[in-house]
Structure formats: C-alpha cells, structure tokens
N, C-alpha and C positions, 0 to 999 in steps of 0.2 A: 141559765138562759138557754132556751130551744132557737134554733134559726139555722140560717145555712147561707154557703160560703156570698158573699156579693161578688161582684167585679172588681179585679184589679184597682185601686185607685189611679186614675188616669195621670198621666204626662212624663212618667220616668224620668229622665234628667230634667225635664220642663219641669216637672212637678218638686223635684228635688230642690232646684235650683229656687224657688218659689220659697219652698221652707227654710233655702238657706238664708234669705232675705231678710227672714224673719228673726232667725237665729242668730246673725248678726250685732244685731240688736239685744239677744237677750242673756239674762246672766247666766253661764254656767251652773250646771243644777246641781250634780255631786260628787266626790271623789275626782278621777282624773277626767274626766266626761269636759268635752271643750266644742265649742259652736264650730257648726258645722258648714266649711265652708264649698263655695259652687263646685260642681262636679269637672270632671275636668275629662271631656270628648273631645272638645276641638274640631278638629278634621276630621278624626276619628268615623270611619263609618259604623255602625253596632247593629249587629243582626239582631234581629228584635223576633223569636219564634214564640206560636201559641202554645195557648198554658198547657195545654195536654200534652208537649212535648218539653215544655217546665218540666212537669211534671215527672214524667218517666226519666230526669234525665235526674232530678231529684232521689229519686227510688237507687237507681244508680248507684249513688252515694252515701246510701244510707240514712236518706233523710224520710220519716214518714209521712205520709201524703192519704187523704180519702182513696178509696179502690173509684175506678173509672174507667170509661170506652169510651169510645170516639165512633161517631154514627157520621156517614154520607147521603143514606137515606131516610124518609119519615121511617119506613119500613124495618131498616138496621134499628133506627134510635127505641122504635117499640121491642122488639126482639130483645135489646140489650134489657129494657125493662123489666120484660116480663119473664124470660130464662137464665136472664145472665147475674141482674140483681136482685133479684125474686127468685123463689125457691118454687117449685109446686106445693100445695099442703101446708106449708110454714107462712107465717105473718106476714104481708102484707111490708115491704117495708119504701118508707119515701124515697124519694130519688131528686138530686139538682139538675135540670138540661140548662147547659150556658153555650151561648154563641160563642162561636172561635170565629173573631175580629181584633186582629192586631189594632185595639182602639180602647183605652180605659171610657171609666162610663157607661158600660154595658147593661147593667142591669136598668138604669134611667134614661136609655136609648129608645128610639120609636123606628118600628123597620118604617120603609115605604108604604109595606102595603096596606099599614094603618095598626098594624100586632104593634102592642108594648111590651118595652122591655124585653132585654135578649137575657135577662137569667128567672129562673121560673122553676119552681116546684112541681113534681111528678108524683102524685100521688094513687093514681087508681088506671086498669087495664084501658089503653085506648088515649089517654096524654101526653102521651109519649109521641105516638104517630101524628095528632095532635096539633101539638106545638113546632113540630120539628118544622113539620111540613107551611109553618106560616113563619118558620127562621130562614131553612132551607133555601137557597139559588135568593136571595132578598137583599136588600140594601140597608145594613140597620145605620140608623142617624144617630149619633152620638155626637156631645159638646165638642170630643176630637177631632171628631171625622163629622163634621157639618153637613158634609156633600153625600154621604154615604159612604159605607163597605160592605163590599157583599160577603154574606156566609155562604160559607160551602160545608163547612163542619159544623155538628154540634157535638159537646162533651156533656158525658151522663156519668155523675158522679152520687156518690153516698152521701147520705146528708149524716152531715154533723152537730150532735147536740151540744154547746159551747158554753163552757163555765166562764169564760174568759177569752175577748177575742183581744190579741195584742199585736204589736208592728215591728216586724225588722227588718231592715236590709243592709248589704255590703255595697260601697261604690266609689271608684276611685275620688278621692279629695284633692282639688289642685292644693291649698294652703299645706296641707302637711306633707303631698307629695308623695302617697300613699293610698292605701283602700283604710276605708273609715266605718267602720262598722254600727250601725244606729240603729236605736230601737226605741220602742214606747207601750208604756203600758194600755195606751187607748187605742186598739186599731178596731178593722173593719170600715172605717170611715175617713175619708179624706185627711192626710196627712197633711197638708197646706191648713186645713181647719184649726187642725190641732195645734199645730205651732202658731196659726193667731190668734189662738183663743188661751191656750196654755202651754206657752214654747218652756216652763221647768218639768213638760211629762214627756217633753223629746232627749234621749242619753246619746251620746254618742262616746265611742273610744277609737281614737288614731289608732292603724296598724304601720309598725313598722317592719317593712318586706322581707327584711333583710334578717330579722330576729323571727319574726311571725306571730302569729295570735297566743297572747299567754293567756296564762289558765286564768289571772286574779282578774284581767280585761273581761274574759266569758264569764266568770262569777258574778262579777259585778252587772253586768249586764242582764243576766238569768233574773238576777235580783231587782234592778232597776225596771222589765219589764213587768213585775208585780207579781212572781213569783218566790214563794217561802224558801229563803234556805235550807236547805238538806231534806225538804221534802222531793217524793218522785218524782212530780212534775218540773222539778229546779234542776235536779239531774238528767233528765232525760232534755232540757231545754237546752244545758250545758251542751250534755253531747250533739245535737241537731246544730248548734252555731259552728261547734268545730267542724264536722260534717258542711257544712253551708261553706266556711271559707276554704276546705280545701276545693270541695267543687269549684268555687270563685275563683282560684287559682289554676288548678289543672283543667278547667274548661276556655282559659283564657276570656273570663265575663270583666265585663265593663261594670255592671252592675246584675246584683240577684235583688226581688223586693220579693218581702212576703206580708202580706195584710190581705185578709186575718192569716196569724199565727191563733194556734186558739191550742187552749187546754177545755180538751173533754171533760163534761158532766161525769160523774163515779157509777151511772148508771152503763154508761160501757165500757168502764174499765176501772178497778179497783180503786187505783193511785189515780185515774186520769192520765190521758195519752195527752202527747204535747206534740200537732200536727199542724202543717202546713197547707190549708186551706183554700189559697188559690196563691200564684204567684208569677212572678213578668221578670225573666231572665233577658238580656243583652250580653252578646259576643261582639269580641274586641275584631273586625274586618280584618285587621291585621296578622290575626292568627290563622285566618281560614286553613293556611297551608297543612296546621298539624291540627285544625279541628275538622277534618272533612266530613265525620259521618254528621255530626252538628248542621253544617253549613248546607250540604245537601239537601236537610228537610224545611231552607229558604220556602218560602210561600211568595211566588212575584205577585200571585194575584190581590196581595193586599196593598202593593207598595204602586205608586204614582210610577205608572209604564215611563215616561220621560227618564225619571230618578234609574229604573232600571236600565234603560237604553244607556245613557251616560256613564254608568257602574260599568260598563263591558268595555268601557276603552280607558277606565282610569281619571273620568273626569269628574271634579267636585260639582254636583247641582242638586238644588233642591228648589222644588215649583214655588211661587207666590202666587197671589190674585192679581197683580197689575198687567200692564201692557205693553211696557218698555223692557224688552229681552237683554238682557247684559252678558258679555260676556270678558272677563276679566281676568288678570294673571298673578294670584296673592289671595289670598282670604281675609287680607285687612285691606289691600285696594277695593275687595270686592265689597266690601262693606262701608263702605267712604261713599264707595259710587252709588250704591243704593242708597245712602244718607245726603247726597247732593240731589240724586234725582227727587228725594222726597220735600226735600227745602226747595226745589225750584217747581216745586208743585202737582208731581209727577207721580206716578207708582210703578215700579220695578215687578218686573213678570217671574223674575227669579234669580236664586244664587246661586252663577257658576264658575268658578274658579279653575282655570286650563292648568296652573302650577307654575313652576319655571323652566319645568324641562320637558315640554309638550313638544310632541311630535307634530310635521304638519297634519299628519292625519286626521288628529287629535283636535284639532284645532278646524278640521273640515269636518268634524265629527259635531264638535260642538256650535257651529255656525248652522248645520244642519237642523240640529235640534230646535230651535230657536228658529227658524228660518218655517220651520213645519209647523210651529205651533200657533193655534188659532188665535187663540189670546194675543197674541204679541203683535204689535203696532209699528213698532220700529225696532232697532237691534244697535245699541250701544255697543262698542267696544273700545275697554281701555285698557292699553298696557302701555308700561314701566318696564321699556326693557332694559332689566341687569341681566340675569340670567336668562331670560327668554327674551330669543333675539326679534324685534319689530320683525324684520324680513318674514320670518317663519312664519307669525300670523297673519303677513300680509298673503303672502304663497297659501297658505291653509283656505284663507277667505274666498282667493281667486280662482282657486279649484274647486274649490264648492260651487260655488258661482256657476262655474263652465260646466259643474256636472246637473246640476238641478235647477239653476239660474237665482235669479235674485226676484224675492216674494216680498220683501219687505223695504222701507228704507231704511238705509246704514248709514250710521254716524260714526265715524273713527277719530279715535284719539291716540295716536303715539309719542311716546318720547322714549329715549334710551337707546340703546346698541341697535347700531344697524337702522338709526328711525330714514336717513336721507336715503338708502339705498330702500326701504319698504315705500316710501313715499311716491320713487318713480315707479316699482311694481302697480300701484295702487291708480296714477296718472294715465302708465300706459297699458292698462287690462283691459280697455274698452268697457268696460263698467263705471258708469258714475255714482261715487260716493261721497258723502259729504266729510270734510275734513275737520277736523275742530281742531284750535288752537291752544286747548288747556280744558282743564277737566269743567268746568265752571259752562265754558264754552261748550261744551258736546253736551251739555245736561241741559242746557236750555233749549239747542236744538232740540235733542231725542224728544223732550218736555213738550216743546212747538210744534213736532210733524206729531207726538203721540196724539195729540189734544184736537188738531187739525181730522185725522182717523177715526177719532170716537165720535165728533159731533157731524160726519159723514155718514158713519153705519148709524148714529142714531135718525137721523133723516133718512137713509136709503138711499142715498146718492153715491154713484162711483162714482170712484177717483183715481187722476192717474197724476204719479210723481215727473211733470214733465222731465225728460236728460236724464228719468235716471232709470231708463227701462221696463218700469212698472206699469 
C-alpha cells in the first residue's frame, strides 16, 4: 500500500472515551485482552504538545519516527524541501507538509482562507512554498475546532510507503486503575469507527504499575496488531511498545496515541521498518515540576486565552457556547449546576471550579474572568461551603467588584460555613446582588435575567438592571 501519514485521529480522551462505550458492550476478543474502560483525567490538566514535538520526544526513546522539520516560514518550508529532504542530483523524493494545530481532523479540515485540508503531499520544487504559505498565519476549521486554529507551524516529513497501517496507544484506565495498553490492527482511520464497526479488531492488556509491562502482554499484542510472530517486523514492534511505555512512564504522559503505526513496504527496507507515523502525546499537569524542558515548549497560542488566564492562579475552567458564566466550588457541584441550568432551560458559558481551598484572590481572579467575557449574560455562583468558607467568596466577589465594578448581573447561592457572616458581607457592600434560596432557585433566576439579555441584544435595545448598578 503507497500513502502517507493522515492526521492524528481526532479527540484523545474524547475519542477514547467514545470507543470505550463501544467496548463495553463488546466481547473480549482474545487471550487476557479485556474492554477497555473510560480514561481516567478527571481534574487532571494534560498538556497536549504538537506532533513535531511527539515526535522528537519519541526519537528520544528510541522509538523510530519518519525524518522531519519544522518550517515558520513558506520560505523555511521550501528550503527544507528542496536541500534538506532532497538531495541535488539524486531522485526526486516526496515529502508530507501537515499543519501543527493542537486539533485531530486535520487533514479533512478547511482553513479560512478557502485551502483544503491541512495535510498534503510535496511532490515537486515550489509546493512547498506553495502550500505553506496558504497554511501559514490561517485559521484551519476542523470538526474539533469549529471556530478555527491558527497555524503558525508547518511539519515537513518523509513519506512513508505502508505495507500496513496499524493503531496503538497507552492511557491510563480508571476500571483497572492503571495504564492500559491498546492496540489494533486497522489504524490510520478513526478509532471510534472501528470499534463500531469491529470492536473484536480493538486488543487491549491492563498494566499493572507496580509489576510493569511483561514481555507475554507486548507479544501478544505485536501479534494481535497483525503482525507474524518471530518475523522482523513482530520484533522490532515488540521493542517500540516497550520503548513507548517507558517513555509513558518517565515522561509522566497521561496518554501516548499512535495511528498509523505502519510497517514499511520491503522496498525500503529488507525486513520492513515498524514506524510511527504521526502521533498526539499528553502530559499529566501535575508533573510539570520534573518535566520542565517538556512543559516549556506549552504552545498558549492554541489553547482558549480564558483556559490559560485561569491556569495561572490554579483555577479549574473550561470555555462553553452558553451565556450564564458559573462559577462554583467542587467539580460535581460544578456539574449539577450546569445540569440545573440546562433543565431550566438555560446554557452554561463554562466550567469553573474555584476548589475548596481557594484563596480570596482566586476567587476575584475568577469572578473577573467571567465578569470580562462577552458571552456571558449573568454569573451564577454556587457554593457548598464545607471546605471553602461562604465568607472568602463573598470577600473575593466584593473586591472584584470595588476594583473593576460589576458588568454583569449576579445571582448567588450560599449554604455552608460562614454562609450568615458572607450574607451580611454581600447586604452591606453597597452592591446589589441577587440572593437565591437553593440551587433550583438561582438557576431559574440566572435562566430569567440570561433570557431577558439575549432577547435585548437580539433587538438592539439597552438595558439596565435597575438597584443593581448596571
């Protein structure tokens, strides 16, 4: 089979998560191989870096990888073409340029400026410059990224002729409470496909930490991805997974994917090379401390500026589409409360979780956020103070307030430690906010003033929240 690498399969633990549904459902296919269950991030923040730095981190470790560069300009990406993977005098050989967009879907992507598809063949002097330059500073749309992401990179890799393109990846498994090692003989193409079309050609084997990866687990697996026992390509796949789980180990990853896995045509290599084709590495946030040179090559330009703002003071948020800004202390309150506002009719602008042990700052940190963003119509808050004292968010709210003032109307919902001492904070601020009684209560407000908002800007008529300073 001739072709060359696609794009990551899009959604990482979304996408996982997806197969595990499927897997659930399906029977065990062979030997100790057991369905695969949801991944298990949680809270968990996971640095998510592009694949050219997969890549090299891969090399690293001893895992083989196509040769590649990294281009910032049309100008670089030609150069690399033409003297770096081209020879003067000798053949002519292809080349892949793929978009570096933290977004699976890439190759089925549409920039803005109307270019399809951000992975593409280089075949001859001057497509290089070409293509770059209609990737280059561009917004590409992809299923993930709906809204756009811009490139700034493009990667220019060696094309690979592919006897076989196959699927593996490492990633922690909540059910067994470990990393779960999975693989399939059908890759290059959507992993959620394939478990609903043929969940007996998905393998998996539980690792357990504490013992580590044994060898019958990689055998088995070498073999289950549709590789010959004891031939090269079965050995040389053996050693890349062991290879693969220490990296997954000593890199502190959340999850490694690689699709395609592909064993080489015998026209570039005797036996056939067994290489890793493209692939979407995540690190566990938690390790930053001893993965620093990793964490440094972060890219914020790909990640939603809010998500990063909130990352600098320790606070849990991730953006949505709605217009009611929450702000909440728990990661299952937080998620109740977005499930109340959606039942009383409403849509939640995002998920932000202050913790239990948020500073006031923290909490004028995140009031801000939400206070600044356009989208958001009103600003929920609900806290359950056990750990996190009512007072502190009420202090957090009212500083904020006094330093940037109040842009939006606030609904507040307390109960727990300290709620009658935050109550008169909230009475005597000179700021009027509206009080709810119970969670049920502050979700039909937020739900009434959001609703009230949107059918104002959709008419063009301002509004002002009488008493309550807006």
């Amino acid at each position: 089979m001739i072709g060359f690498s696609s794009s990551t399969s899009s959604g990482t633990f979304d996408m996982l998560s997806s197969v595990a549904a499927f897997l659930r459902n399906a029977t065990a296919s062979q030997g100790s191989s057991r369905r695969l269950a949801a991944p298990a991030c949680g809270a968990v923040r996971c640095l998510n870096v592009h694949e050219y730095i997969s890549m090299e981190i891969m090399n690293q470790h001893g895992i083989t990888t196509p040769r590649g560069f990294v281009a910032k300009t049309p100008e670089e990406a030609e150069h690399i073409f033409t003297t770096m993977m081209n020879k003067p005098g000798q053949p002519l050989k292809d080349v892949v340029i793929k978009a570096q967009v933290l977004s699976g879907g890439r190759g089925l992507g549409t920039f803005k400026n109307g270019f399809k598809g951000g992975v593409h063949m280089v075949t001859r002097p001057g497509q290089a410059l070409e293509m770059a330059s209609k990737m280059l500073g561009q917004e590409l749309v992809t299923k993930q990224a709906p809204n756009g992401i811009l490139c700034q990179k493009v990667f220019l890799m060696e094309r690979m002729y592919m006897r076989n393109e196959m699927y593996l990846s490492i990633l922690m498994d909540r059910k067994s409470g470990g990393p779960m090692l999975v693989g399939s003989p059908r890759g290059g193409t959507s992993i959620e496909d394939v478990a609903h079309s043929n969940p007996e050609l998905i393998f998996t084997e539980p690792i357990d930490i504490t013992v580590g990866l044994q060898p019958e687990a990689v055998e088995r697996m070498a073999t289950n991805i549709g590789l010959e026992p004891e031939s090269e390509p079965h050995k040389k796949a053996v050693t890349l997974i062991n290879n693969l789980y220490d990296m997954f180990l000593g890199c502190d990853c959340t999850q490694v994917e690689v699709n395609p896995l592909a064993e080489t045509s015998s026209c570039i290599s005797p036996e056939g090379e067994v290489v890793v084709c493209d692939a979407k590495v995540n690190f566990d946030d938690n390790a930053e401390f001893r993965q620093q040179s990793i964490f440094e090559r972060r890219d914020f330009s790909q990640e939603d500026p809010r998500e990063v703002e909130a990352s600098k003071y320790g606070l849990n948020y991730i953006g949505l589409d709605g217009n009611i800004g929450c702000m909440v202390n728990g990661a299952g309150l937080a998620m109740s409360t977005m499930d109340i506002i959606q039942l009383k009719g409403g849509s939640p602008a995002n998920f932000l979780d202050v913790g239990g042990g948020a500073s006031e700052k923290q909490v004028q940190k995140a009031f801000e956020l939400l206070n600044s963003d356009d989208k958001v119509a009103v600003i929920l808050v609900n806290i359950f103070g056990g750990i996190m004292r009512c007072d502190v968010i009420a202090n957090g709210i009212i500083s904020a307030a006094q330093e940037i003032g109040i842009k939006k109307p606030l609904v507040i919902r307390l109960q727990g430690t300290n709620v009658d001492a935050a109550r008169k904070l909230i009475e005597g601020c000179g700021f009027r906010m509206i009080l709810a009684e119970d969670l049920e209560d502050a979700a039909e407000k937020a739900v009434g003033v959001a609703e009230i908002v949107r059918q104002a800007r959709n008419i063009k008529v301002g509004l002002q929240f009488e008493g309550l300073g807006l």
